[in-house]
Backbone as JSON, one array per atom type, in Angstrom:
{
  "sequence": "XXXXXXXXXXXXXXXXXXXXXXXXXXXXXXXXXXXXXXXXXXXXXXXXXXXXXXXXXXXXXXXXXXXXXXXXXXXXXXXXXXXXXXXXXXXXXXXXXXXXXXXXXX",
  "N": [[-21.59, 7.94, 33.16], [-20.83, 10.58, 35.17], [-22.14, 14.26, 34.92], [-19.95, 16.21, 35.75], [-17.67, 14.55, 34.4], [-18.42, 14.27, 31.84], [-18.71, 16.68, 30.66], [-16.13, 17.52, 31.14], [-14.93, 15.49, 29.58], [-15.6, 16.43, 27.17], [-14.6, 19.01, 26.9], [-12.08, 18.24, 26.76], [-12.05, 16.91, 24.2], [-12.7, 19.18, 22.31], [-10.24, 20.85, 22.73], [-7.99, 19.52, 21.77], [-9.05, 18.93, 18.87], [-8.75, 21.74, 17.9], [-6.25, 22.26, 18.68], [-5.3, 20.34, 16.51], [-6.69, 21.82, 14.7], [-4.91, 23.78, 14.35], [-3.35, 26.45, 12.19], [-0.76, 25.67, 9.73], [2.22, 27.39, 9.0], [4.43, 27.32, 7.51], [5.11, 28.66, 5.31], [5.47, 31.07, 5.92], [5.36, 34.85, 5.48], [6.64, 36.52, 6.61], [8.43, 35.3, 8.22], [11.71, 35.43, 9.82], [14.57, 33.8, 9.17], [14.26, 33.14, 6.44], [13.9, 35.31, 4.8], [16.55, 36.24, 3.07], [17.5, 36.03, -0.09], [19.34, 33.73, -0.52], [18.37, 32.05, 1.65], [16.07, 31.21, 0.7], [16.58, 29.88, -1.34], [18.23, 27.99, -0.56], [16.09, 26.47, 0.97], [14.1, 25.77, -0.91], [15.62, 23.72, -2.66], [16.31, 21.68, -0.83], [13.85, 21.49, -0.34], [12.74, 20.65, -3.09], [15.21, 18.22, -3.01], [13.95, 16.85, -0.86], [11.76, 16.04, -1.8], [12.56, 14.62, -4.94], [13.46, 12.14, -3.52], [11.26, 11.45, -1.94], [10.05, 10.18, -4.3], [11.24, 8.84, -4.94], [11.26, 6.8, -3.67], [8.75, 5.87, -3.46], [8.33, 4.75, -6.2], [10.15, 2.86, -5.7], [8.8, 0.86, -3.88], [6.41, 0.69, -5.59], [7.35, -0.54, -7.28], [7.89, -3.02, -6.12], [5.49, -4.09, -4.93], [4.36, -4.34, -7.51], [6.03, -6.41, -8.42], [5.33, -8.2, -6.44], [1.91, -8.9, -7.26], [2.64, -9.71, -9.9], [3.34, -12.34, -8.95], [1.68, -13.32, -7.83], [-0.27, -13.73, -9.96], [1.32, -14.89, -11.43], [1.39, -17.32, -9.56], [-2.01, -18.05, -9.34], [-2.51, -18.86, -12.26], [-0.58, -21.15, -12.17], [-1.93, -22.75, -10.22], [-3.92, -22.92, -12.04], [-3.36, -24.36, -14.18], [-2.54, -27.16, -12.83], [-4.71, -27.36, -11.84], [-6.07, -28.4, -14.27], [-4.93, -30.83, -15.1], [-5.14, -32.51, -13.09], [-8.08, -32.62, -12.93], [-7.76, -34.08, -15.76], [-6.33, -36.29, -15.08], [-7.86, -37.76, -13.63], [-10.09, -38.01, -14.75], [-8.94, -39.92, -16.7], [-8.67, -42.02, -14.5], [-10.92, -42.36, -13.83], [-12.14, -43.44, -16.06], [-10.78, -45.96, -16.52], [-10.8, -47.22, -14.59], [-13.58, -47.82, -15.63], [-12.8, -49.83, -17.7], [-12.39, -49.06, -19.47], [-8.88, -49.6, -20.95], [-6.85, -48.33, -21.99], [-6.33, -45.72, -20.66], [-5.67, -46.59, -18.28], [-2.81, -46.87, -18.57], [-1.51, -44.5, -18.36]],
  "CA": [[-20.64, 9.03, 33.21], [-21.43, 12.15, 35.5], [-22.4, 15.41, 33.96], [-18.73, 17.07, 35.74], [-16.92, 13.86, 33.12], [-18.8, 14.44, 30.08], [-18.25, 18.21, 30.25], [-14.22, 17.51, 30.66], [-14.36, 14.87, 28.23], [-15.9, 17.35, 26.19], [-13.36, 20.05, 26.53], [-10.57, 17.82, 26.11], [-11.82, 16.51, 22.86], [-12.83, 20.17, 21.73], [-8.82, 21.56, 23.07], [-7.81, 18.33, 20.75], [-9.5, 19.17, 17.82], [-8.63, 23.18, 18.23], [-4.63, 21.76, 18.3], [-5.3, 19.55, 14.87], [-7.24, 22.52, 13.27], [-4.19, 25.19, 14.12], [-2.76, 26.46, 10.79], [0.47, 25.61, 9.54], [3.26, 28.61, 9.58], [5.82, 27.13, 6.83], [5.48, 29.71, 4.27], [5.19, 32.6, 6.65], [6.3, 35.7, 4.42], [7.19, 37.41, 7.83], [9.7, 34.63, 8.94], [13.02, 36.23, 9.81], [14.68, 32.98, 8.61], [13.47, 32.82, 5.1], [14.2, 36.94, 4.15], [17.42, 36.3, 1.89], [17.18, 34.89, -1.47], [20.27, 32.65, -0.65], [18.05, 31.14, 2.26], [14.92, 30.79, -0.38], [16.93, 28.95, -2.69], [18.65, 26.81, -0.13], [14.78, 25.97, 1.0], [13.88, 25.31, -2.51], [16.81, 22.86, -2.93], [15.73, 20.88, -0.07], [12.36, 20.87, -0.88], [13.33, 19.32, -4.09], [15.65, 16.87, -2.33], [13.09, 15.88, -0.67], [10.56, 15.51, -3.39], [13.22, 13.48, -5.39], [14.01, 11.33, -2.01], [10.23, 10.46, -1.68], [10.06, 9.25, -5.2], [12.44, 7.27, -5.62], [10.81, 5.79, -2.32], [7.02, 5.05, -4.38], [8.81, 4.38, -7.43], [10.42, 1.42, -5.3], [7.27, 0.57, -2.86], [5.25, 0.64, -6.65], [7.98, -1.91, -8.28], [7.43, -3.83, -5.23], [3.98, -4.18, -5.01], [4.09, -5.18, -9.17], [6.22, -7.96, -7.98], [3.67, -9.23, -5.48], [0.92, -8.88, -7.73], [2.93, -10.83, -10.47], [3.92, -13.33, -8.52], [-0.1, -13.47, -7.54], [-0.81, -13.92, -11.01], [1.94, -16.54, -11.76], [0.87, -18.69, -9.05], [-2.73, -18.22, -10.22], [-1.88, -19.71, -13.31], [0.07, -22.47, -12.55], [-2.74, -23.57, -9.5], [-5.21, -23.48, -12.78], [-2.89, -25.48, -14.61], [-2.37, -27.7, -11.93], [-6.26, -28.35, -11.48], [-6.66, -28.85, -15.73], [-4.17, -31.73, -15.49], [-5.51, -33.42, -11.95], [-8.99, -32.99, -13.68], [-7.4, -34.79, -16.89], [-5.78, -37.54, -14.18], [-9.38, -38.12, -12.54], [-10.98, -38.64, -15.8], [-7.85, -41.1, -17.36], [-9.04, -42.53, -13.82], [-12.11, -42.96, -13.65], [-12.51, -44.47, -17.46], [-10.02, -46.78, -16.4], [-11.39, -48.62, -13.54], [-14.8, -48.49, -16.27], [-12.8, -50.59, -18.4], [-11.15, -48.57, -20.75], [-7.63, -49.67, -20.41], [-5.89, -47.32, -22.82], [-6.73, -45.34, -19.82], [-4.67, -47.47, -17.57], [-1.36, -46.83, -18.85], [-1.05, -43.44, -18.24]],
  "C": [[-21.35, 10.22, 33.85], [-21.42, 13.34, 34.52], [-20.92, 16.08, 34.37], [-17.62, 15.91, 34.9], [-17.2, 14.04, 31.72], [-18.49, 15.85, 30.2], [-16.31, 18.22, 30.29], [-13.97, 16.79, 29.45], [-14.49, 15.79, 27.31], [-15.22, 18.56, 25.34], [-12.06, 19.48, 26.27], [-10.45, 17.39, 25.05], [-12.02, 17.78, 21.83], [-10.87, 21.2, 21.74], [-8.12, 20.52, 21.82], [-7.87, 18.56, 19.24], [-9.11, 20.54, 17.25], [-6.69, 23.01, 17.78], [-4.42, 21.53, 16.95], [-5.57, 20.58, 14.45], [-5.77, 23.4, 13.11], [-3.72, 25.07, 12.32], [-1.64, 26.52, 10.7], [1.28, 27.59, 8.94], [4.43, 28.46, 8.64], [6.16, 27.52, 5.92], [5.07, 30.98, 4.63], [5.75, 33.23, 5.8], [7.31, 36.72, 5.59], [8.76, 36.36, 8.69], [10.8, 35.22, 8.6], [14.18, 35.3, 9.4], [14.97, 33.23, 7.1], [13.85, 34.75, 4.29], [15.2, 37.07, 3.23], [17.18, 35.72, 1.07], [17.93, 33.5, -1.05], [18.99, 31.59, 0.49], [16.79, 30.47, 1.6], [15.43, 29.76, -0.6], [17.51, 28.07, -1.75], [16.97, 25.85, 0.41], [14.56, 25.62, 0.05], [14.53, 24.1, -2.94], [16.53, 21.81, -2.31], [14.3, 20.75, -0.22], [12.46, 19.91, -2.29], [14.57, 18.02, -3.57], [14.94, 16.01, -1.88], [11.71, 15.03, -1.13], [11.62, 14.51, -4.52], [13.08, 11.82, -4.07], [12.38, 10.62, -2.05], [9.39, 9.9, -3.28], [10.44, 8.44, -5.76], [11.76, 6.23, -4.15], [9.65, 4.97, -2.73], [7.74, 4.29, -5.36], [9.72, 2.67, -6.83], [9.25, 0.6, -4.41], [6.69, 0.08, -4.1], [6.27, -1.16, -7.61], [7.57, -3.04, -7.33], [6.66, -4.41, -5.19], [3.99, -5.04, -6.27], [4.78, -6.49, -8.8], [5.5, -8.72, -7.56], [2.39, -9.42, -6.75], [1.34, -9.99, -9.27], [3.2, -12.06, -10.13], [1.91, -13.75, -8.21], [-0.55, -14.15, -8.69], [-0.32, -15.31, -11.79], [1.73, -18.02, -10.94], [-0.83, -18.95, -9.37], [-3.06, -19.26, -11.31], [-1.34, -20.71, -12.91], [-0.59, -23.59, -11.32], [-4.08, -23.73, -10.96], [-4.57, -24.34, -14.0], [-2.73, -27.14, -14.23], [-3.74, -29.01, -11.6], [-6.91, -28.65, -12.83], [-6.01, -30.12, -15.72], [-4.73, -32.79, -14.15], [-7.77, -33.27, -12.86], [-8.71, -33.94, -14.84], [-7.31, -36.42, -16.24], [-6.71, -38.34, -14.08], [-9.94, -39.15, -13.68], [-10.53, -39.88, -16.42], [-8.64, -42.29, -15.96], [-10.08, -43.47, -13.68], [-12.56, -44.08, -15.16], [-11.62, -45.76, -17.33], [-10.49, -48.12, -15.45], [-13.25, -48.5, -14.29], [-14.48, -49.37, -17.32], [-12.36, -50.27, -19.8], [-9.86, -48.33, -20.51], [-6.83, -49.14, -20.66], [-5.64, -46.62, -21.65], [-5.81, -45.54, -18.56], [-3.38, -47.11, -17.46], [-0.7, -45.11, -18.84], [0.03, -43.3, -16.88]]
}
């Protein structure tokens, strides 16, 4: 990379970074907007709308998730059930072709 690319890259990742840092502006006390109570409280209202709105959004994402994770747990379980009874099989098996015929008849 020439020295006149690394000095642009440089400034375009410093102009970049300068963008991300600016500071947010959404509780200016000077906004001409925002100066009546009525427009407070309609802000307020919607801010709680939308604080309801994105909990009922986790609160379903979170039931979600518990599903998956039960369902994780129930198959779990019923692959270590699965391998207590094919271990049981093996063994009925194997004593069987040693000649214990009880063994056999399973």
């Amino acid at each position: 990379m020439t020295g006149y690319r690394a000095a642009a890259m440089a400034a375009a990742m410093l102009s970049l970074a300068t963008v991300g840092a600016s500071p947010a502006v959404a509780d200016d006390p000077k906004d001409p907007a925002m100066q009546s109570k009525e427009a407070r409280e309609r802000d307020a209202a919607e801010i709680r709308r939308l604080n309801r709105e994105q909990l009922r959004y986790v609160q379903r994402r979170d039931a979600e998730y518990a599903r998956g994770w039960q369902a994780t747990r129930d198959h779990k379980a019923a692959m270590a059930e699965y391998e207590r009874r094919m271990a049981a099989w093996r063994e009925a098996v194997r004593r069987c072709k040693a000649g214990d015929y009880r063994y056999c008849e399973r």
